[in-house]
N, C-alpha and C positions, 0 to 999 in steps of 0.2 A: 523610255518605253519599258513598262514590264514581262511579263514572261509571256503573257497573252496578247500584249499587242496593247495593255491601256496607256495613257500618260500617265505619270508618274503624280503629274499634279492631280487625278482624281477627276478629268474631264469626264462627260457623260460617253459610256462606254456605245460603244456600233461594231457589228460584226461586219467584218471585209468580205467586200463583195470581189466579183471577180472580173479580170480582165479579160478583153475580146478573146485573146488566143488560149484563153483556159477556156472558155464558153466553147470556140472551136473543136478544143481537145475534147473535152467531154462531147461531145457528136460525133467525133472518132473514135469515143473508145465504147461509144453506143453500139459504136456500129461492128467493132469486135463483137459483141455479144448476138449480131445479127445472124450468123449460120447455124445456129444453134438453138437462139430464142427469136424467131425472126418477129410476133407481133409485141411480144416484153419491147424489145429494141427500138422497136418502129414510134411504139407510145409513148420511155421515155422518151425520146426526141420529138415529137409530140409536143411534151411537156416542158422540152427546152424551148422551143420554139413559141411557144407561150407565155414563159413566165424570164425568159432572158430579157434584155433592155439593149442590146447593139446588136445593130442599129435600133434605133427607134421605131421604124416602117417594119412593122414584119414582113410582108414580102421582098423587102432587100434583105431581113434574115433570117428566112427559110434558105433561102439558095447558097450560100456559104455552109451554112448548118449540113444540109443535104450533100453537099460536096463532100465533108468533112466526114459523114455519117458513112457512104459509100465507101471513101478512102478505106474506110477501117473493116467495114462490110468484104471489101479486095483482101486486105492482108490478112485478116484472121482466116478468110477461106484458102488463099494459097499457103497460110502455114500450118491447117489442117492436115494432123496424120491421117496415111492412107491405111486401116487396117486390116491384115488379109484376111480374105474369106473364105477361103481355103485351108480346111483343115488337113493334114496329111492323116493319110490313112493309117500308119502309126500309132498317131498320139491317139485316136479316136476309138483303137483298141486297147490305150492303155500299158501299149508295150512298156518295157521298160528298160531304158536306154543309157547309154555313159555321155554325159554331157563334158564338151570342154572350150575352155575361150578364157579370153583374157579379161583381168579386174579392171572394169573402170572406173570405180567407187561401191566404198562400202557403207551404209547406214544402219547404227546399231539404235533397238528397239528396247523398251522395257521387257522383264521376263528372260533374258538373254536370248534374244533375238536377232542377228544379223542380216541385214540383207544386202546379198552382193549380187552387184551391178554386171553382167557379162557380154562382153562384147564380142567379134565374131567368132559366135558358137557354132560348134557342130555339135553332130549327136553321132557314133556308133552303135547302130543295131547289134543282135542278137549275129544274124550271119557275117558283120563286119563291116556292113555296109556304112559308109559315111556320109551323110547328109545334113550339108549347113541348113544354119537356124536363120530366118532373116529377122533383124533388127534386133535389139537386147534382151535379152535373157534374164530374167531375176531370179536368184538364187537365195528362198529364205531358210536359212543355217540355224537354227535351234542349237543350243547349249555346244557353241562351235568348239575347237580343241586351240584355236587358235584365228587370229584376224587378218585375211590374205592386204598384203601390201598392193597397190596401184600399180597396175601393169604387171602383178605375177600371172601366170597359167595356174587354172585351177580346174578340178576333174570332178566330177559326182557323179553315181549313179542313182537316178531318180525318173519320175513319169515326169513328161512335160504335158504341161495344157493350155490355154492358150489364158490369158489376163483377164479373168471374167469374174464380176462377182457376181450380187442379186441384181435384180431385176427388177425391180418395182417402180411407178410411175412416180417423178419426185427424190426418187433414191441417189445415193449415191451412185455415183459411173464411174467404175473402176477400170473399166477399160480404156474411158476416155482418159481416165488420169493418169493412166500406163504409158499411154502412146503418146502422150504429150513429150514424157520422156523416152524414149524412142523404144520401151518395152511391150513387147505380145506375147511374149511366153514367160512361164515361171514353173519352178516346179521346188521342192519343200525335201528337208532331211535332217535327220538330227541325232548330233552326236559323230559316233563314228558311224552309224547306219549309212550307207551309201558307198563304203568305203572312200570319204572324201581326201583328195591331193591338191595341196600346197608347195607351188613351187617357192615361193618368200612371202615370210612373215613381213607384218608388218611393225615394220623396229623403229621408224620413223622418229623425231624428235616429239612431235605431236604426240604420238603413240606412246612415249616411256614417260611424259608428261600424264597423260590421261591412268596410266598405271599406277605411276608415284602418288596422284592423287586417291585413286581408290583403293588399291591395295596397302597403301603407305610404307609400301618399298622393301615389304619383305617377300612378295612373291605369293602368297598367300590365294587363298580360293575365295575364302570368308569375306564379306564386303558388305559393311553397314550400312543402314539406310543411307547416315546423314554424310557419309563419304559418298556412298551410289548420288545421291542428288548434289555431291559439291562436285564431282566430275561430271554431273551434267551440267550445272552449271557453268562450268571454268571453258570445258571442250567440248561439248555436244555430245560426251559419252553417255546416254542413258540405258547402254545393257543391263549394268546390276542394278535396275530403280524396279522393284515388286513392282508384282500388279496391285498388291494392297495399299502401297503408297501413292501409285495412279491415280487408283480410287478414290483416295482421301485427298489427295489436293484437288482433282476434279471437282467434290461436292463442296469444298470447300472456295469455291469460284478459284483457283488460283492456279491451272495449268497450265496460263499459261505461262509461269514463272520459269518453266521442264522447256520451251522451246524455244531456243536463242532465237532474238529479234531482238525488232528496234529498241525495246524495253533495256533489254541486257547491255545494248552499245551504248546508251542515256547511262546505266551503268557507269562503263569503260568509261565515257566522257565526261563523266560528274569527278574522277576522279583527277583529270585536268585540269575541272574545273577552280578544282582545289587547291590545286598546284600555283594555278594563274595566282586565286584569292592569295595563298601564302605570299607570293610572290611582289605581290602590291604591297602587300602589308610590310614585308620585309625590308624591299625596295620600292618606296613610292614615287622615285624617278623617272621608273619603268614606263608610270600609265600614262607619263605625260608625252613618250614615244609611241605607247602602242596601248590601245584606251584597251577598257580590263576586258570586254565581249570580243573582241578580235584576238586579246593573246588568251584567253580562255579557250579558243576556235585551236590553234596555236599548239596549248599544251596539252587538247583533247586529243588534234589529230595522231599520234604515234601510240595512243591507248586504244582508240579504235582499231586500227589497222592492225596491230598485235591481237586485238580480242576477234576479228572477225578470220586472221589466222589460225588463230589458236584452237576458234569450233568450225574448224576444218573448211572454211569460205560455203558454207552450207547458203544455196539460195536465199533464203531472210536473212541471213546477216550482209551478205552481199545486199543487198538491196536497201537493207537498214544503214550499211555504208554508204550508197550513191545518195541517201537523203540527209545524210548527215553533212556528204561533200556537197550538197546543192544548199543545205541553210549557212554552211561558212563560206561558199562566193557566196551569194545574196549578204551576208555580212559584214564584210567584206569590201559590196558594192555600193554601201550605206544605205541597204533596203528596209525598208521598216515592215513590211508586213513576211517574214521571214519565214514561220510557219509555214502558212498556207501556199506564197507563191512556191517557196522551197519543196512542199508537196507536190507543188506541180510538176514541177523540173523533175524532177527525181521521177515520177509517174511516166513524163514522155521520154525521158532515158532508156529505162526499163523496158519500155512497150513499143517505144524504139526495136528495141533490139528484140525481142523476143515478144512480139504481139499476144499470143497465146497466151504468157503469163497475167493476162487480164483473169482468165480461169481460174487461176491459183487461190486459194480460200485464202492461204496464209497471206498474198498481197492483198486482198483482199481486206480482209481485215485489220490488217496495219493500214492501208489506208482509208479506212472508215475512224478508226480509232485516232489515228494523228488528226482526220478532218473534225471529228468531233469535238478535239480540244480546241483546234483553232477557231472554230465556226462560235461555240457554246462559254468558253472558258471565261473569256474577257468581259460578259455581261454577268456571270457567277461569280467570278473575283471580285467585280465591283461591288456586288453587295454582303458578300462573305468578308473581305479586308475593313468593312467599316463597324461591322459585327464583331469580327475578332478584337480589331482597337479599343471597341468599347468596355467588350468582357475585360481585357489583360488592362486597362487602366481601371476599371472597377476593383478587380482584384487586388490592386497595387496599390490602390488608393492615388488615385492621381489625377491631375487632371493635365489635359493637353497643352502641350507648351510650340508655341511658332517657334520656328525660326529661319526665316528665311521663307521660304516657298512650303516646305515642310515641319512635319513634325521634328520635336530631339528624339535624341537615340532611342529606341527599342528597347520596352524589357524584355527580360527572358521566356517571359507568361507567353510575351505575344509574339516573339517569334517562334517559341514554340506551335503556337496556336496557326500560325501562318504557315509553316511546315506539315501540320497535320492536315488544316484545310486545303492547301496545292493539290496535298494527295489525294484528299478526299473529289476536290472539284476534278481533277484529269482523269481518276477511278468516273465519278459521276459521270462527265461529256464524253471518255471513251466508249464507258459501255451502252448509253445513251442511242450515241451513233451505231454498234454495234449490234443494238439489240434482233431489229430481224433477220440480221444474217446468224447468229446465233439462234433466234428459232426456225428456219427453215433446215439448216445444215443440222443440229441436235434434238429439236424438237422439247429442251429440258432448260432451264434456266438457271442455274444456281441462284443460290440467294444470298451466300457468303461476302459480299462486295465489302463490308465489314471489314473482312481479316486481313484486306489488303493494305489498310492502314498499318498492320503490325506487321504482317510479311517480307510488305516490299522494302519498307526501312530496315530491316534483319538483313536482308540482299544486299540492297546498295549501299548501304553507310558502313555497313559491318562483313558480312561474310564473305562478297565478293572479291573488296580488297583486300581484305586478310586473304582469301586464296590467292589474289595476282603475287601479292608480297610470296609469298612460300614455294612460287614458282619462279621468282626472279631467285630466291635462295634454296632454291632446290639447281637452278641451274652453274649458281658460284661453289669453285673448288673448296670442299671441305666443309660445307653448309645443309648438305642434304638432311642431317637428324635434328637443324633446325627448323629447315624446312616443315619436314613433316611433325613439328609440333605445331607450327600454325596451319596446317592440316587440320591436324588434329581438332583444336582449339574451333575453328572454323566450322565442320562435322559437328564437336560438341555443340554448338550452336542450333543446327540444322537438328540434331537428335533431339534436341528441346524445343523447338519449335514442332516438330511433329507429332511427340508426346502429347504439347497441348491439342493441337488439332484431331488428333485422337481421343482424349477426353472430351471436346464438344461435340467430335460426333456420337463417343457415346450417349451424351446429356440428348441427345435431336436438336444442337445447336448449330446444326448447318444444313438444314433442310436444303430442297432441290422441288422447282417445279415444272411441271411438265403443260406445254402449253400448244394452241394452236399453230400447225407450220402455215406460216400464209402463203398465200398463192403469189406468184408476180403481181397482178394488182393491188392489192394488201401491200407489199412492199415499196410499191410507184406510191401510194398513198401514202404512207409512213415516213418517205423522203419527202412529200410535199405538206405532210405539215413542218417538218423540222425547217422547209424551205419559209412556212408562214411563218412560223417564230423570227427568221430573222429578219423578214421584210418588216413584222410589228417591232422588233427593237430597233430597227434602222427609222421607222414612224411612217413605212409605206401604206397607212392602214388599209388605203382599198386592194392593193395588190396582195397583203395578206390576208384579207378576207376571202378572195380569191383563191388562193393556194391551199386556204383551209377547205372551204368548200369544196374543191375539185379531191382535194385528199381525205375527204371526209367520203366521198363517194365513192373512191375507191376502195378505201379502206370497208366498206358498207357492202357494196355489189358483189362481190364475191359469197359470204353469207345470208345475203337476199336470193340470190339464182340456184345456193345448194336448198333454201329452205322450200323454196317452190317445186325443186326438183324432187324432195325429199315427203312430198305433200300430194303426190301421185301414186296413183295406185300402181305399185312397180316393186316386185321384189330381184333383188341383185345374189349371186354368189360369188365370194371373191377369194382365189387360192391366190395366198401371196407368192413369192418366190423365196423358200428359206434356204435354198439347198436340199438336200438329204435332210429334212426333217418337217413338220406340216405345220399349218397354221391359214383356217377358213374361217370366212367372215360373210355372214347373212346377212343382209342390209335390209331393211323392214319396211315399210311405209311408215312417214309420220319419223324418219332419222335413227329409228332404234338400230340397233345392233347388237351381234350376236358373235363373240368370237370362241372356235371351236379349237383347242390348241392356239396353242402360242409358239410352235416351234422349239429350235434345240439347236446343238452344236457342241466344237471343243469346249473342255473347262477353260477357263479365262477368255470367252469371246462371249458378252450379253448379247444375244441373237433378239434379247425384246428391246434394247436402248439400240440397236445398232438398226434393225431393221423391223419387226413387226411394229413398236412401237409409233417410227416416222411415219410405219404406213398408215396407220390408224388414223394420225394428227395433222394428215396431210387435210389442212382447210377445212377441216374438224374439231371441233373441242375434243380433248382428250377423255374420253369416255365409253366407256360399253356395259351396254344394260344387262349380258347377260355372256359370262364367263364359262365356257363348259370344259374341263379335262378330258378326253376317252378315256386315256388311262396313262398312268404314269412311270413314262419311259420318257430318257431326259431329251431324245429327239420330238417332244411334244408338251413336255410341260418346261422346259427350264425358261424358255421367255414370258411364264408367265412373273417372274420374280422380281424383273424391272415395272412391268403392268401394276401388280399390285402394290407395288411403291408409294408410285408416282400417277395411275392413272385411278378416274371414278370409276369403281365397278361394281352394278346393281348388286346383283348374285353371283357366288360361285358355285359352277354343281358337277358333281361326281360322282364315281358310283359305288364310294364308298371301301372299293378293294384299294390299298395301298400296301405300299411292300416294305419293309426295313430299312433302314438306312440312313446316314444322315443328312443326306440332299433333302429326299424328300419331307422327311420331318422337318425340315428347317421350311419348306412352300406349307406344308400346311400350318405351321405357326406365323408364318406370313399371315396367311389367310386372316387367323383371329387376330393377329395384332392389325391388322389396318380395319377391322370393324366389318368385314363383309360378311353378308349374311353365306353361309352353307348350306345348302340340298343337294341331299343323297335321292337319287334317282335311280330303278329298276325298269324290269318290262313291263309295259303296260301302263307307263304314265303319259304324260303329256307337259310340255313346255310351252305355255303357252305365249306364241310372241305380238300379237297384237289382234285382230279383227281378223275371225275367219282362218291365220295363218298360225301354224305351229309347228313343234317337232317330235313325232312320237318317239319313243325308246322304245326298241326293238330287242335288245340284248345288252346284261347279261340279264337272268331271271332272278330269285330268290335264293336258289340252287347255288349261284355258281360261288365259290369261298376265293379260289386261291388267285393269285394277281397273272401279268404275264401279257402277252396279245391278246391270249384269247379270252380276257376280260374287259375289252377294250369295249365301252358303249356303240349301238349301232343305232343312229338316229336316221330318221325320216323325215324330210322337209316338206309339209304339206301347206297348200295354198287350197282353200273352200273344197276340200275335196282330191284334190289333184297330187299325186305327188309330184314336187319337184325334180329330187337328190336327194340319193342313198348316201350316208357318210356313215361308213364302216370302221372307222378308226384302222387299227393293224389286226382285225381277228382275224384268223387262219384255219386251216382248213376243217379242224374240228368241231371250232364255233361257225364258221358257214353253216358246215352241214346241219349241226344243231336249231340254228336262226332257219335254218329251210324246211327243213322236217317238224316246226313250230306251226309252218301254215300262215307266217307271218308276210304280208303284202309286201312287196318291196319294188313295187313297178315304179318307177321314177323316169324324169326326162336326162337325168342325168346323174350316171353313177363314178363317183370317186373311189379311186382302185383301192381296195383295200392292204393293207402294209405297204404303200409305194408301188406298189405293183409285182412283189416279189414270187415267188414259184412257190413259197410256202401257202400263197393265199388263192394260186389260182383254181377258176371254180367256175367251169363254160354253165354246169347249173344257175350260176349265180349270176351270169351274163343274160341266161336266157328268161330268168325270174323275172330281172330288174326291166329287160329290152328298151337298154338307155337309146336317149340319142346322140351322147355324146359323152365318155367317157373320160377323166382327168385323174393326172396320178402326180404328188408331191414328191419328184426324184431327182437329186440333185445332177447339175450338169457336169459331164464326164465319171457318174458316182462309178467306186471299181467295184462295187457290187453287179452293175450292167441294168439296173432296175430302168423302166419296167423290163420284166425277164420276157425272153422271146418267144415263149411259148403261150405266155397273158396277148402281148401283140399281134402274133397269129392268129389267135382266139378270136379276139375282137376282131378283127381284118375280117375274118371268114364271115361274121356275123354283120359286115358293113356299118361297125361302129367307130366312127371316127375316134382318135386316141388324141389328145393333148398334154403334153406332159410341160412342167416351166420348166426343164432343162431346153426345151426348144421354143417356148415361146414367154419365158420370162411369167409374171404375175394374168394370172385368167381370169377373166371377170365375165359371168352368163347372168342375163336377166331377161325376168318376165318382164314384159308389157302387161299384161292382164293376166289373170287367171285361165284365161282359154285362148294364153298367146304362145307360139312357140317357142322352145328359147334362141335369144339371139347370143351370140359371140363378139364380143367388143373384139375387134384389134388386138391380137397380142403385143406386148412394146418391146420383143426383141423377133427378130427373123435370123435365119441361121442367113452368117455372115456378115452380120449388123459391125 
């Protein structure tokens, strides 16, 4: 058998189907996913229940399936964290407090970024007071002085808040993904700010290992890229990796080269594999005791185990271990479909023990990634190895010689060509398998799949082992300055490979594209065609016609029911949730859209690839007809920079005041280099966004020159007549007063607080102008500003304007039904205490 499961002799290739108690498994691990997606869950199994073949009688297998579905339904819900809802009154003014508790792991981030794990923490107050923290604490250490050791006591003073991020329907869930690990609070510092204490460093073996490699053992601060990403490599250290270099393997599809897994231990184990092969060759006595796939298994196992030590037993490489010990028993056991049943085994190990981790993106994706080789591989190889033979005897001039069952020996042509195709076909069925959980979770596709031909053989053949070797000879007496030449050497490797990768992104040779996130349906769909593909190469043809059609509908009904929705006379407004900074979206009749801001954030966090972005693409093609700036403050324009990237956008418009600097000169050369058209807009124009509906400009005038808030556009959302929504961008109280004393109309159903809602912008005139019926304000949650300010809140109170803000209800969505309908308030999708 070959790597994928064919005969050797070239039989017509089938993809392995699965046994009863996999069939089972998967009904169980449906049913993980039931307290959380309960009608996603319900459907695939559904769909198992349909397209499975044991039993034969589907009603004898529904009832096993449903047992099995339930089973898992039970354990995901009893190993559901309980997360408190209860915030203390404390944290909720932002006090700020001395944190302390013991390390129980630490994970370093690109950027020099630490984040430590704390365990039973307390906090002392201002008057002394001590008040334990329940469950873990995350402590993220910015530019630390040093890496606390496992089990030291460590101290900081910092605000704690509890593990929240945005908010948005489809987003990321930060808090779920906290509590999984038994984290609700976190608080942030850096440097020495905090005044932070360390009772022991961490000096560990692990630890002077991960130094030797990046600093190359002189102590030093300086750390090159191509040593920063060989210590990631070697040990999972990726503090010193830029964010520039982030970036550039990201677009270049290849990040995930920066995250040890299963990839990395294939790695470790390819170099046992080598060992075995020497080993036969040397002594070919050997394989007649121990055939070359079981001592290969043999002289991988003690390469894995050191490499899944060495990056620290981080959950994926554990995990890439238990799959690795389930295909050598199965090996072992003289199984032949190794792969795939070995994925399984390893799967009900794992989820065994820890249910939950079905949630995990990164199991996730290695196991989509391993099922797609095994599912896809073996029908690809078959017709890529008869391809390859033909080119490399073409080239050779040769013609085919029997002997025996097979061909004679191999030229070089074609093993090369065999080696390049592997990689190319498990690149191909990886990402294949992978593709929509990659556009649900990122929303962005690289296109790079290319360079992992040249990449990943740079890793495993070359750079990897060269590091393992330099750390066996960094660890022998008197070897260290040779060590750290194959350091060295290893680095110069990595330095020249990121060079070129820098040059092709300067060329725009590694484009990135930005696509729809599908909905769960879309997704159930997308596994059931891959499901017809294998029933047509297995020659099921009615049962694949089947699978195709049922996955053709679902892939279709999702896009059908928004186009119908979208075909209604209905205008929507939608405040995402960015944190402390805005970003509103008009939703049009007929699908148009309108996005006002794009939001903002720290330098190195893309607030439009991370969040406004998904939200747009959520079950939508990525596009907006109509881009508006208020004004340009980087809490409102910097997500536009991923937008114009990667997304279609009709017009961009402005109002023409922009301030100095290089940020923003760098957005509006965005602008022109992606082809968008630009309009400068004043008072008194009009946007118009479809039939009957538009947005007047209200402010600034002609008049106004210098930048600032108070040149921030003030648009008015009209529908035949009606206002909708004031959006005032950040103007404050000078430009109020001026847009008031203009005489300019501003009655709406609904006014957005002008600057977040701060005391510079409050203005009961401007409450009583607009006499919304519902008031919304962009203020992040727990911001230490206190936005909206308490005097904006009484304001409204007095006036019985109810106040919404997404620090308390997450992303706000108000729509009309008609032009002469009230507005309604969708559900907000966070409640205090969620």
């Amino acid at each position: 058998m070959d790597a994928y499961g064919q005969d050797a002799r070239g039989a017509a290739p089938t993809v392995p189907g699965l046994v009863p108690w996999q069939v089972l498994f998967l009904a169980l691990t449906f049913g993980l996913f039931a307290p959380r997606q309960p009608l996603a869950a319900a459907c695939a199994l559904a769909l198992l229940v349909a397209f499975s073949d044991f039993p034969r009688r589907m009603v004898f297998r529904a009832f096993p399936l449903l047992i099995g579905f339930g089973v898992g339904w039970f354990l995901a819900s009893a190993a559901m964290p309980h997360i408190p809802t209860d915030i203390p009154t404390w944290m909720l003014e932002r006090e700020t407090v001395r944190v302390t508790g013991r390390v129980a792991g630490t994970e370093s981030c690109p950027g020099r970024m630490l984040r430590v794990l704390v365990d039973d923490a307390s906090v002392v107050r201002a008057g002394g007071e001590v008040v334990p923290v329940p469950g873990r604490f995350l402590w993220n250490w910015q530019y630390p002085a040093q890496r606390p050791a496992p089990g030291a006591v460590v101290s900081v003073t910092t605000r704690v808040r509890p593990a929240r991020g945005y908010l948005n329907p489809g987003g990321w869930d930060t808090a779920f993904h906290w509590a999984r690990q038994g984290v609700f609070w976190r608080g942030w510092s850096s440097g020495s700010k905090g005044n932070p204490e360390v009772t022991a460093r961490d000096d560990g073996l692990r630890a002077r290992l991960a130094r030797a490699v990046a600093f190359g053992g002189d102590g030093g601060s300086d750390v090159g890229q191509g040593r920063a990403v060989l210590a990631a490599l070697l040990t999972g250290d990726r503090f010193h990796i830029s964010q520039e270099t982030t970036d550039l393997l990201r677009r270049a599809s290849l990040s995930h080269s920066l995250a040890l897994s299963g990839m990395h231990v294939g790695f470790a184990a390819g170099i046992g594999v080598g060992l075995a092969w020497l080993a036969g060759w040397l002594a070919p006595s050997i394989l007649l005791r121990v055939p070359r796939p079981k001592l290969a298994v043999l002289c991988a196992a003690p390469f894995v185990a050191g490499y899944v030590w060495l990056g620290g037993a981080s959950p994926s490489l554990v995990r890439a271990g238990i799959m690795f010990a389930a295909w050598g028993v199965l090996l072992f056991a003289g199984r032949e479909r190794v792969l795939l049943d070995g994925l399984f085994l390893a799967l009900a190990l794992i989820l065994g023990v820890s249910p939950l981790s079905a949630y995990d993106l990164g199991l996730q994706m290695s196991a989509c990634a391993v099922a797609g080789i095994a599912v896809f591989g073996s029908p690809l190889w078959c017709v890529v190895e008869k391809a390859c033979e033909r080119v490399a005897r073409g080239a050779a001039g040769l013609r085919p010689v029997r002997h025996g069952d097979g061909y004679g020996r191999r030229s070089l042509i074609e093993r090369i060509l065999r080696g390049v195709c592997g990689i190319l076909i498990m690149s191909v069925c990886a990402n294949l398998a992978l593709l929509p959980l990659m556009a649900w979770n990122f929303g962005v596709i690289p296109l790079g799949l290319h360079l992992n031909l040249l990449w990943l053989p740079l890793l495993g053949l070359v750079v990897i082992p060269l590091g393992l070797c330099g750390l066996v000879l960094f660890l022998l007496p008197g070897l260290a300055d040779v060590a750290q030449v194959v350091f060295g050497a290893a680095a110069w490797l990595l330095d020249c490979g990121l060079g070129v990768l820098s040059r092709l992104d300067a060329v725009g040779a590694m484009p990135e594209l930005a696509v729809l996130r599908p909905l769960w349906p879309q997704t159930l769909g997308y596994a059931l065609a891959c499901v017809a593909v294998v029933f047509a190469v297995n020659r099921l043809s009615r049962r694949a016609m089947a699978a195709a059609l049922a996955g053709l509908v679902l892939l279709v009904a999702p896009s059908l029911v928004q186009g119908v929705a979208d075909s209604h006379e209905r205008v929507a407004l939608v405040l995402y949730d960015t944190g402390q900074s805005q970003a509103l979206c008009v939703e049009c009749p007929g699908g148009r859209r309108v996005l006002v801001d794009a939001g903002g954030g720290m330098p190195g966090f893309d607030i439009g690839r991370a969040v406004v972005g998904p939200a747009l693409s959520l079950g939508r093609a990525p596009r907006v007809d109509l881009a508006v700036l208020s004004h340009p403050d980087t809490d409102h324009y910097r997500g536009f920079t991923h937008l114009l990237k990667l997304f279609d956008i009709g017009t961009f418009v402005d109002s023409g005041i922009w301030p100095h600097g290089e940020e923003v000169a760098g957005l509006r050369a965005l602008v022109r280099e992606a082809g968008v058209p630009e309009r400068i807009v004043r008072a008194g124009e009009r946007l118009d966004l479809g039939p009957d509906l538009w947005l007047d400009v209200l402010y600034p005038d002609e008049r106004r020159k210098a930048g600032g808030n108070n040149a921030s556009l003030v648009l008015r959302l009209v529908w035949k007549g009606r206002g909708l929504a004031l959006l005032p961008g950040d103007v404050e109280i000078p430009a109020i007063g001026g847009l008031l004393a203009g005489g300019a109309d501003v009655r709406c159903d609904v006014l957005v607080l002008p600057h977040h809602g701060s005391r510079s912008s409050f203005s009961p005139e401007l409450y009583d102008r607009v006499a919304p019926k519902l008031a919304m304000a962009s203020a992040g949650f727990m911001n230490y500003r206190r936005y909206p300010n308490a005097e904006v809140r009484e304001a409204l109170a007095q006036r019985k304007v109810p106040l919404m803000t997404v620090a308390d209800c997450g992303r706000i969505r108000v729509v009309w039904d008609g032009a002469d309908s009230p507005p309604r308030v969708e559900r907000a999708v966070y409640a205090a205490g969620r």
